[in-house]
C-alpha positions in Angstrom: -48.5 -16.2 18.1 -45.5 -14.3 19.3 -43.4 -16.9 18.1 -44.5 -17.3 15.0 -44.4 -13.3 14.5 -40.3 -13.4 16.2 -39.5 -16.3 14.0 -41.0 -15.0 10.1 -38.9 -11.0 11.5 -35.9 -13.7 11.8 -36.6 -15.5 8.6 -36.7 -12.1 7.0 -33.6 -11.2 8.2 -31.5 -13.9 7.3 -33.2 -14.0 3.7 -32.6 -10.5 3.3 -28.7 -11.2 4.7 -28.1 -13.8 2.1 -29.8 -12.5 -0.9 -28.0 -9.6 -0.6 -27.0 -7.7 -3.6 -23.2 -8.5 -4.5 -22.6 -4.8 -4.6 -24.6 -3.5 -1.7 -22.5 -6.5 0.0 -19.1 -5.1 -0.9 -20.6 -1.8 0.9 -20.9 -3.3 3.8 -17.6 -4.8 4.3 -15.9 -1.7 3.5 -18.4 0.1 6.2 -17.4 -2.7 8.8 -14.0 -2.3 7.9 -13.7 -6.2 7.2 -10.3 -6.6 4.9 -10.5 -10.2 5.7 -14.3 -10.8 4.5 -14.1 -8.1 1.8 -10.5 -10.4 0.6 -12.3 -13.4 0.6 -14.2 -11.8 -2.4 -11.8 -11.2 -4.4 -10.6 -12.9 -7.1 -7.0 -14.7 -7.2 -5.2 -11.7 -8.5 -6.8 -8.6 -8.9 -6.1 -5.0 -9.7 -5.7 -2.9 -6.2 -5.0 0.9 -6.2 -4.6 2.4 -2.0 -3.9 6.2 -2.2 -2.1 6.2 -5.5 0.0 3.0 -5.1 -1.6 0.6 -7.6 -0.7 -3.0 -8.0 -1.7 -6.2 -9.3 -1.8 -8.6 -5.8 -3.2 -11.6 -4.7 -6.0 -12.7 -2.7 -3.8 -12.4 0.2 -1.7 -9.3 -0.4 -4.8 -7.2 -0.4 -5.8 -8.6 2.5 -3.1 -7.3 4.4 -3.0 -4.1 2.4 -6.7 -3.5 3.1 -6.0 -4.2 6.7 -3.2 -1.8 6.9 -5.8 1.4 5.1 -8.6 0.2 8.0 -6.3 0.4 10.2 -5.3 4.0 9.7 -8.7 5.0 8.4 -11.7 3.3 10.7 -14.7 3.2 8.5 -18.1 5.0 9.8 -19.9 5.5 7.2 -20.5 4.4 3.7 -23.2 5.3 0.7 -23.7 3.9 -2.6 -23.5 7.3 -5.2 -23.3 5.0 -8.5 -23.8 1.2 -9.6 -24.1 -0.1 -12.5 -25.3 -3.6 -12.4 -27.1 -3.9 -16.0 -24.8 -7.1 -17.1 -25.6 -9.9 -14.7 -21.6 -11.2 -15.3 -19.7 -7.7 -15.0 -21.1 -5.1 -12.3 -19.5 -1.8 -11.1 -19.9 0.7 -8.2 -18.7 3.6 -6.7 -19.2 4.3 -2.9 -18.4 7.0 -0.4 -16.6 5.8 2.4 -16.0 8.1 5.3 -13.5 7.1 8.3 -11.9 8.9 10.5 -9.2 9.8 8.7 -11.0 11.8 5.7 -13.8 10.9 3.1 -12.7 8.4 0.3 -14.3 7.3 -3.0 -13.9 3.5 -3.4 -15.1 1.8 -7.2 -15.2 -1.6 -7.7 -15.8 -4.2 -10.1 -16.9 -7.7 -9.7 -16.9 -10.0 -12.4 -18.7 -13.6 -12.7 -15.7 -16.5 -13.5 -16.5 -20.3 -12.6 -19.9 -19.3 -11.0 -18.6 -17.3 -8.2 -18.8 -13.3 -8.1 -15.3 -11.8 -7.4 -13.7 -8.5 -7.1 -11.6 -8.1 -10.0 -10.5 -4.2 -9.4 -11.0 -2.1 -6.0 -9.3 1.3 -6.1 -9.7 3.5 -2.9 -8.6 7.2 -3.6 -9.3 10.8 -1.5 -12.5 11.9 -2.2 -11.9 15.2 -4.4 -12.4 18.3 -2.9 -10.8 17.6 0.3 
């Protein structure tokens, strides 16, 4: 019996892991501080803006560029304030992310091309007020 009950809380957990919603996801990469996962989802160019430098980049330059913010900013916290998932191709949110280098408002967009859901636009500015 105590198996059963350790293996359906493990089944749980990994259904809940994988079925993950694309944008809840995203949160938890920036809250891990995972450049190299949070890359990964990206699509082969897409729109980046860090702090007020804004760029088209590849897959791979924001990888290093988001390893460069967590690197100066260590995540340790994040909350979901907006999402707007209506369209099951085009979905949008806007997260607080707090590290500790100051509070930042992250939005992102993730579009559906060729099947897969990508990142087509991340921009990471100071949260206002600060």
């Amino acid at each position: 019996m105590k198996n059963s009950v350790s293996l359906l809380l493990l089944l749980t957990f990994f259904t809940s892991t994988f079925s993950a919603d694309p944008i809840d996801k995203i949160a938890a990469l920036l809250q891990q501080g995972q450049a190299k996962e949070l890359a990964q989802q990206c699509a082969a160019s897409l729109e980046l803006s860090i702090l007020d430098d804004e760029k088209v980049v590849s897959r791979q330059q924001a990888e290093t560029l988001l390893n460069n913010f967590f690197a100066q900013n260590k995540p340790t916290a994040v909350k979901v304030i907006h999402r707007m998932a209506t369209n099951p191709t085009i979905q949008y949110a806007v997260v607080q992310l707090k590290t500790n280098g100051g509070s930042f408002r992250v939005s992102y967009s993730l579009k559906v091309t060729n099947g897969n859901q990508e990142i087509t636009d991340l921009h990471i500015e100071l949260e206002k007020g600060m």
